[in-house]
N, C-alpha and C positions, 0 to 999 in steps of 0.2 A: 897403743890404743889409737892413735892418731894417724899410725897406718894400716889399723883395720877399717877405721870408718874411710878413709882415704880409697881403699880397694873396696871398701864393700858401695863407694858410690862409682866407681869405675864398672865394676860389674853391672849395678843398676843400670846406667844409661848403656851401655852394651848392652845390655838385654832389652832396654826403652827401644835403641835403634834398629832392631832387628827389624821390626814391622815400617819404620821407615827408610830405612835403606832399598827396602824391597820397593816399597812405593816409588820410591826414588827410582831405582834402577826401570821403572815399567813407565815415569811421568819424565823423565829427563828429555827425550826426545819432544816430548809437546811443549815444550818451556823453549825449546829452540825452534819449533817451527811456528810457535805463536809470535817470536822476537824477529824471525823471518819474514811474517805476514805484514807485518808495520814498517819495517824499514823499507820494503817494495811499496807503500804507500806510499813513505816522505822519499824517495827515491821518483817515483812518479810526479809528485808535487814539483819537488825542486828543479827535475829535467824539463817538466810541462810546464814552467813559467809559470807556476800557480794552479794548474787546472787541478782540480776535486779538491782546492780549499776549503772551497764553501762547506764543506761535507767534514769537517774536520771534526766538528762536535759527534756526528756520529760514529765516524770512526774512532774516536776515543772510548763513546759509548759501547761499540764492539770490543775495544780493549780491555775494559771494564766486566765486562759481561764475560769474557772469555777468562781471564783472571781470576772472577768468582770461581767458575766452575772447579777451574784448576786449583785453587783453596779450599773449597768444599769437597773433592774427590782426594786432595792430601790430606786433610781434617781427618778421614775416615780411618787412616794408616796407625792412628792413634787412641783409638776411643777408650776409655777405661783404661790409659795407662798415666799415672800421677804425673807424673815429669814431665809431658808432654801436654801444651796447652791446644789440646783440639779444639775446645768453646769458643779461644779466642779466633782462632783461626775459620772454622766454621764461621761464627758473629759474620769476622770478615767478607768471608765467601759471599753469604748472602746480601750483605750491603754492596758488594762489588757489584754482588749480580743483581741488584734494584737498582742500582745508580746506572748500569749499563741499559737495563729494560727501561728507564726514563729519557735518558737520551737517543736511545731507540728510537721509541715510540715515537716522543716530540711530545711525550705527557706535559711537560715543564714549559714548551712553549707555547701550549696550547694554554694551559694554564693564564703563564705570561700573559699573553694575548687579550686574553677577559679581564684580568687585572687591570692591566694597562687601559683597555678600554673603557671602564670603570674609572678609574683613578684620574685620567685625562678629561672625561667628561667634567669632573665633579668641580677639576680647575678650572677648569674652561667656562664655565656657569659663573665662575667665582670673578678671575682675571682675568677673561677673554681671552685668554691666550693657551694654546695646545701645547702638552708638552710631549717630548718622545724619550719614552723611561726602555726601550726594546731591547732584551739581552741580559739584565739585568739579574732578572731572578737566575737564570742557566749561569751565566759568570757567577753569580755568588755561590750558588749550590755546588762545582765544581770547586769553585776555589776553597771553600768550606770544606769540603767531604777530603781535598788531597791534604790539607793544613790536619786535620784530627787524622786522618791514615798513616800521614808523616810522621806524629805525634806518638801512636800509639806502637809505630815501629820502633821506633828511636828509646823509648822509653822500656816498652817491655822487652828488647832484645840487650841494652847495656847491661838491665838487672837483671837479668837469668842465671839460675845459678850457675855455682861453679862448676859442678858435674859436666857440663857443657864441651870442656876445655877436653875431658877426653875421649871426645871423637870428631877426627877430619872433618867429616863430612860435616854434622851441624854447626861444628866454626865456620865454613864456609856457608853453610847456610844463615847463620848470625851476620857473620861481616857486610853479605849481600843484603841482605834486609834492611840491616844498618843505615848503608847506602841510600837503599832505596829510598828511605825514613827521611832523610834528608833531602833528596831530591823532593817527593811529593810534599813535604815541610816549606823547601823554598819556593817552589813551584803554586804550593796552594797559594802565599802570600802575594805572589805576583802578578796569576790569574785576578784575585781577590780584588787589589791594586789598578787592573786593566779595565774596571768599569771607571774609570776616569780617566781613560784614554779611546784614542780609536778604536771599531770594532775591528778592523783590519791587523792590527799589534794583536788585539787577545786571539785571532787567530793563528799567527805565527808563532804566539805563545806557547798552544797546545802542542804545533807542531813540533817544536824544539823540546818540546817535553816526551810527546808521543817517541819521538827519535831517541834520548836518552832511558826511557825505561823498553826500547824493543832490544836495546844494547844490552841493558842491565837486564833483563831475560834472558837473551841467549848468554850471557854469560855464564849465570845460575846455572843454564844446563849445563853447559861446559864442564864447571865447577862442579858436580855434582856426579858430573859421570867420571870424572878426575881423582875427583879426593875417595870414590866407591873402589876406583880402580885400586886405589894406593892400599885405602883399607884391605882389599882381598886381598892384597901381595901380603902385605904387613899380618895376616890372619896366618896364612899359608905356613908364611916362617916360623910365626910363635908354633903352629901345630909340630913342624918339621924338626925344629929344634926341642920341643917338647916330648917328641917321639923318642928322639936320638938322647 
Protein backbone atom coordinates (compact mmCIF):
# COMPACT_ATOMS: atom_id res chain seq x y z
CA UNK A 1 0.00 0.00 0.00
CA UNK A 2 2.82 2.30 0.89
CA UNK A 3 4.38 1.77 -2.28
CA UNK A 4 1.53 2.44 -4.32
CA UNK A 5 0.83 5.71 -2.73
CA UNK A 6 4.75 6.24 -2.91
CA UNK A 7 4.66 5.71 -7.00
CA UNK A 8 1.44 7.12 -7.33
CA UNK A 9 3.03 10.44 -5.95
CA UNK A 10 6.21 10.02 -8.14
CA UNK A 11 4.06 9.86 -10.96
CA UNK A 12 2.02 12.99 -9.90
CA UNK A 13 4.96 15.37 -9.76
CA UNK A 14 6.45 13.82 -13.10
CA UNK A 15 3.37 14.76 -14.66
CA UNK A 16 3.33 18.32 -12.22
CA UNK A 17 6.88 18.92 -13.99
CA UNK A 18 6.26 18.39 -17.35
CA UNK A 19 4.87 21.91 -17.83
CA UNK A 20 7.68 23.22 -15.74
CA UNK A 21 10.57 21.72 -17.16
CA UNK A 22 9.47 23.12 -20.49
CA UNK A 23 9.34 26.54 -19.01
CA UNK A 24 12.42 25.91 -17.55
CA UNK A 25 14.13 24.67 -20.59
CA UNK A 26 12.74 28.15 -22.57
CA UNK A 27 13.55 30.60 -19.15
CA UNK A 28 17.05 29.17 -18.09
CA UNK A 29 18.99 31.29 -20.41
CA UNK A 30 17.21 34.60 -19.01
CA UNK A 31 18.04 33.71 -15.34
CA UNK A 32 21.73 33.78 -16.54
CA UNK A 33 21.65 36.78 -18.65
CA UNK A 34 19.68 38.83 -16.08
CA UNK A 35 22.79 37.42 -13.29
CA UNK A 36 25.05 38.69 -16.07
CA UNK A 37 23.47 42.20 -16.36
CA UNK A 38 24.41 43.03 -12.41
CA UNK A 39 27.51 41.53 -12.01
CA UNK A 40 28.87 44.08 -15.16
CA UNK A 41 27.20 46.81 -12.83
CA UNK A 42 29.12 45.81 -9.53
CA UNK A 43 32.08 45.11 -11.79
CA UNK A 44 31.80 48.62 -13.07
CA UNK A 45 31.27 50.14 -9.64
CA UNK A 46 34.29 48.44 -8.02
CA UNK A 47 36.78 49.17 -11.15
CA UNK A 48 35.35 52.88 -11.26
CA UNK A 49 36.15 53.62 -7.83
CA UNK A 50 32.60 54.03 -6.90
CA UNK A 51 31.15 55.57 -10.11
CA UNK A 52 27.06 54.84 -10.62
CA UNK A 53 26.90 54.17 -6.80
CA UNK A 54 24.79 56.71 -6.40
CA UNK A 55 22.35 54.81 -8.67
CA UNK A 56 22.43 51.69 -6.72
CA UNK A 57 18.87 51.95 -5.48
CA UNK A 58 17.73 52.06 -8.93
CA UNK A 59 19.63 49.44 -10.14
CA UNK A 60 18.30 47.22 -7.49
CA UNK A 61 14.91 48.51 -8.56
CA UNK A 62 15.77 47.14 -12.15
CA UNK A 63 16.59 43.86 -10.32
CA UNK A 64 13.49 43.77 -8.88
CA UNK A 65 11.46 44.65 -11.62
CA UNK A 66 13.17 42.15 -13.91
CA UNK A 67 12.70 39.24 -11.28
CA UNK A 68 8.86 40.00 -11.11
CA UNK A 69 8.68 39.43 -14.58
CA UNK A 70 10.62 36.34 -14.68
CA UNK A 71 8.21 34.92 -11.58
CA UNK A 72 5.14 35.91 -13.21
CA UNK A 73 6.09 34.44 -16.71
CA UNK A 74 7.28 31.07 -14.48
CA UNK A 75 3.88 31.31 -12.45
CA UNK A 76 2.16 30.63 -15.69
CA UNK A 77 4.00 26.94 -16.39
CA UNK A 78 1.77 25.97 -13.51
CA UNK A 79 -1.64 27.23 -13.39
CA UNK A 80 -4.37 24.75 -12.46
CA UNK A 81 -1.94 22.24 -11.34
CA UNK A 82 -2.45 21.35 -7.24
CA UNK A 83 1.20 20.78 -6.41
CA UNK A 84 2.50 23.62 -7.85
CA UNK A 85 2.15 26.81 -5.95
CA UNK A 86 1.52 29.38 -8.90
CA UNK A 87 -0.42 32.07 -6.56
CA UNK A 88 2.43 32.20 -4.43
CA UNK A 89 4.80 32.65 -6.97
CA UNK A 90 2.55 35.01 -9.11
CA UNK A 91 1.61 37.12 -5.40
CA UNK A 92 5.55 37.25 -5.64
CA UNK A 93 6.03 38.43 -9.21
CA UNK A 94 3.81 41.21 -8.92
CA UNK A 95 5.29 42.60 -5.50
CA UNK A 96 8.71 42.21 -7.17
CA UNK A 97 7.52 44.06 -9.92
CA UNK A 98 5.91 47.08 -7.74
CA UNK A 99 8.75 47.38 -5.53
CA UNK A 100 10.91 47.50 -8.79
CA UNK A 101 8.41 50.29 -10.42
CA UNK A 102 8.81 52.24 -7.01
CA UNK A 103 12.33 52.39 -7.04
CA UNK A 104 12.11 53.16 -10.57
CA UNK A 105 10.07 55.80 -10.42
CA UNK A 106 11.61 57.58 -7.21
CA UNK A 107 7.61 57.25 -6.11
CA UNK A 108 9.18 56.47 -2.47
CA UNK A 109 11.27 59.41 -2.52
CA UNK A 110 9.32 61.73 -3.72
CA UNK A 111 6.84 60.61 -1.25
CA UNK A 112 10.01 60.86 1.33
CA UNK A 113 10.55 64.27 0.43
CA UNK A 114 6.85 65.63 1.39
CA UNK A 115 6.95 63.69 4.45
CA UNK A 116 10.17 64.92 5.57
CA UNK A 117 9.20 68.28 4.58
CA UNK A 118 6.22 68.20 6.69
CA UNK A 119 7.53 66.39 9.58
CA UNK A 120 10.80 68.82 9.80
CA UNK A 121 8.59 71.75 9.72
CA UNK A 122 6.27 70.77 12.42
CA UNK A 123 9.62 70.29 14.71
CA UNK A 124 11.15 73.17 13.83
CA UNK A 125 7.90 75.28 15.05
CA UNK A 126 8.32 73.17 18.20
CA UNK A 127 12.41 73.05 18.90
CA UNK A 128 13.88 75.44 16.61
CA UNK A 129 15.82 73.00 15.35
CA UNK A 130 15.72 71.05 11.63
CA UNK A 131 15.94 67.70 11.54
CA UNK A 132 17.23 65.54 8.42
CA UNK A 133 15.13 62.12 8.63
CA UNK A 134 16.27 61.69 4.24
CA UNK A 135 16.45 57.85 3.14
CA UNK A 136 14.48 56.64 5.59
CA UNK A 137 11.41 55.55 4.26
CA UNK A 138 13.46 53.70 0.91
CA UNK A 139 15.83 51.96 3.53
CA UNK A 140 12.95 50.75 5.52
CA UNK A 141 10.72 49.58 2.65
CA UNK A 142 13.71 47.80 1.13
CA UNK A 143 14.79 46.41 4.07
CA UNK A 144 11.10 45.24 4.91
CA UNK A 145 10.13 43.83 1.53
CA UNK A 146 13.74 41.57 1.48
CA UNK A 147 13.20 40.51 5.56
CA UNK A 148 9.24 39.03 4.53
CA UNK A 149 10.67 37.63 0.80
CA UNK A 150 13.42 35.95 2.76
CA UNK A 151 10.90 34.75 5.15
CA UNK A 152 8.43 33.51 2.73
CA UNK A 153 11.27 31.57 0.77
CA UNK A 154 12.82 29.94 3.75
CA UNK A 155 9.48 28.91 5.09
CA UNK A 156 7.40 27.79 2.24
CA UNK A 157 10.28 25.89 0.48
CA UNK A 158 11.53 23.58 3.85
CA UNK A 159 7.86 22.56 4.15
CA UNK A 160 6.98 21.43 0.71
CA UNK A 161 6.10 18.34 0.28
CA UNK A 162 7.72 15.44 -0.02
CA UNK A 163 6.81 14.51 -3.47
CA UNK A 164 9.40 17.14 -4.23
CA UNK A 165 12.43 14.90 -3.61
CA UNK A 166 11.57 13.09 -6.85
CA UNK A 167 12.65 15.24 -9.37
CA UNK A 168 16.27 16.89 -9.90
CA UNK A 169 15.35 19.66 -11.14
CA UNK A 170 12.88 21.09 -8.34
CA UNK A 171 15.57 19.96 -5.74
CA UNK A 172 17.57 22.31 -7.25
CA UNK A 173 15.10 24.53 -7.63
CA UNK A 174 14.23 24.17 -3.67
CA UNK A 175 17.95 24.29 -2.57
CA UNK A 176 18.36 27.64 -4.54
CA UNK A 177 15.51 29.37 -3.27
CA UNK A 178 16.40 28.21 -0.04
CA UNK A 179 19.51 30.08 -0.46
CA UNK A 180 18.24 32.79 -1.75
CA UNK A 181 15.64 32.87 1.57
CA UNK A 182 18.33 33.42 3.55
CA UNK A 183 20.27 35.80 1.82
CA UNK A 184 17.30 38.42 1.40
CA UNK A 185 16.33 37.28 5.32
CA UNK A 186 19.90 38.60 6.30
CA UNK A 187 20.34 41.12 4.00
CA UNK A 188 16.69 42.80 4.78
CA UNK A 189 17.84 42.94 8.58
CA UNK A 190 20.89 44.64 7.76
CA UNK A 191 19.56 47.22 5.12
CA UNK A 192 16.77 47.63 8.03
CA UNK A 193 19.84 48.17 10.58
CA UNK A 194 21.66 50.79 8.09
CA UNK A 195 19.24 53.64 8.87
CA UNK A 196 21.48 54.20 11.76
CA UNK A 197 24.49 54.29 10.04
CA UNK A 198 25.92 56.20 7.02
CA UNK A 199 23.99 56.58 3.92
CA UNK A 200 27.23 55.73 2.26
CA UNK A 201 27.45 51.76 4.14
CA UNK A 202 23.64 51.27 3.13
CA UNK A 203 24.94 51.88 -0.23
CA UNK A 204 27.57 49.33 -0.38
CA UNK A 205 25.04 47.30 1.40
CA UNK A 206 22.87 46.87 -1.52
CA UNK A 207 25.72 46.46 -3.63
CA UNK A 208 27.08 43.38 -1.88
CA UNK A 209 23.75 42.23 -1.90
CA UNK A 210 22.92 43.07 -5.59
CA UNK A 211 26.47 40.94 -6.32
CA UNK A 212 25.37 37.78 -4.24
CA UNK A 213 22.00 37.36 -5.69
CA UNK A 214 23.42 38.15 -9.68
CA UNK A 215 25.55 34.98 -8.62
CA UNK A 216 22.69 33.16 -7.15
CA UNK A 217 20.85 33.69 -10.53
CA UNK A 218 23.15 32.63 -12.91
CA UNK A 219 23.58 29.89 -10.81
CA UNK A 220 19.76 28.69 -10.94
CA UNK A 221 20.18 28.81 -14.55
CA UNK A 222 23.12 26.84 -14.60
CA UNK A 223 21.37 24.41 -12.27
CA UNK A 224 18.47 24.13 -14.15
CA UNK A 225 19.85 23.59 -17.48
CA UNK A 226 21.95 20.87 -15.58
CA UNK A 227 19.61 18.84 -13.47
CA UNK A 228 16.97 19.05 -17.15
CA UNK A 229 19.96 17.60 -18.85
CA UNK A 230 20.48 14.75 -16.40
CA UNK A 231 16.65 14.25 -16.22
CA UNK A 232 16.55 13.64 -20.16
CA UNK A 233 19.52 11.20 -19.87
CA UNK A 234 18.01 9.55 -16.85
CA UNK A 235 14.26 9.61 -19.07
CA UNK A 236 16.01 8.05 -22.18
CA UNK A 237 17.38 5.10 -20.20
CA UNK A 238 14.26 4.22 -18.27
CA UNK A 239 12.53 4.31 -21.90
CA UNK A 240 15.56 2.04 -23.47
CA UNK A 241 15.63 -0.35 -20.83
CA UNK A 242 11.97 -0.51 -20.72
CA UNK A 243 11.86 -1.21 -24.37
CA UNK A 244 14.62 -4.03 -24.18
Amino acid sequence: MCKEIKNGGETMYKELTTKIRKALREQWFYHIIVGMIFLVYVAIVVIGNGIFLDDVVKILGFLFLLTGIGNLIYSFSGIGEKGFHWGEIFFWGILESFSGFLLLSNKLLIAERNLIEEVSLAIEKVTATRVELQGYIVIFYIGTFLTFRGISHIVTKIYEPEGITHNKTLIVIKRVLILDGFVDFIFGIVVTLSMYLAQGIFYYILLIYILITSILTITFGLASKYSLKIEKLEEEKEIKEANN
